[in-house]
N, C-alpha and C positions, 0 to 999 in steps of 0.2 A: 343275043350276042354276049351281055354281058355274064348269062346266067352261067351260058358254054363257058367264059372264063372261068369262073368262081368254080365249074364242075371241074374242070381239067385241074385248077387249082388243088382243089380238096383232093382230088384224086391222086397225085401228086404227091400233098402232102401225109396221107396216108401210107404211101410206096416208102415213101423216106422212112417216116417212124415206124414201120414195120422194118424194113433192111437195117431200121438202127437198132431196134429191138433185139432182130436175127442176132449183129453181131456183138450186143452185148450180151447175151444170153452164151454164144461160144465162146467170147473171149471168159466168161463166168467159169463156165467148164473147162474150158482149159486152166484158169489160176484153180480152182478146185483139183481136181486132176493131180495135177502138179504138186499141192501142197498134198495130197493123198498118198503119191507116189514117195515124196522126198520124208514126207511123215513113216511112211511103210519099213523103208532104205534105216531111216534114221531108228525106229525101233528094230529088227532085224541086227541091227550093229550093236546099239544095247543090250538086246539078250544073249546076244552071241558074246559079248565080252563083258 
């Protein structure tokens, strides 16, 4: 019985810090992204003028 806990537990805990992994790895990409795109825009405006 107790071991089913500890299993359900771990398993669990696992789901978490993988979903938390997930969304920090896209929020990653998106601030990436973002600084790529505004960086892009922001040179683009300097060679242009």
């Amino acid at each position: 019985m107790v071991a089913t806990i500890v299993t359900i537990i771990n398993v669990g805990t696992c789901r978490i810090a993988a979903s938390v992994t997930a969304s920090t790895v896209v929020i990653l990409v998106i601030i990436l992204g973002t600084i790529v795109v505004v960086g892009g825009d922001v040179a683009i405006v300097l060679v242009v003028h």
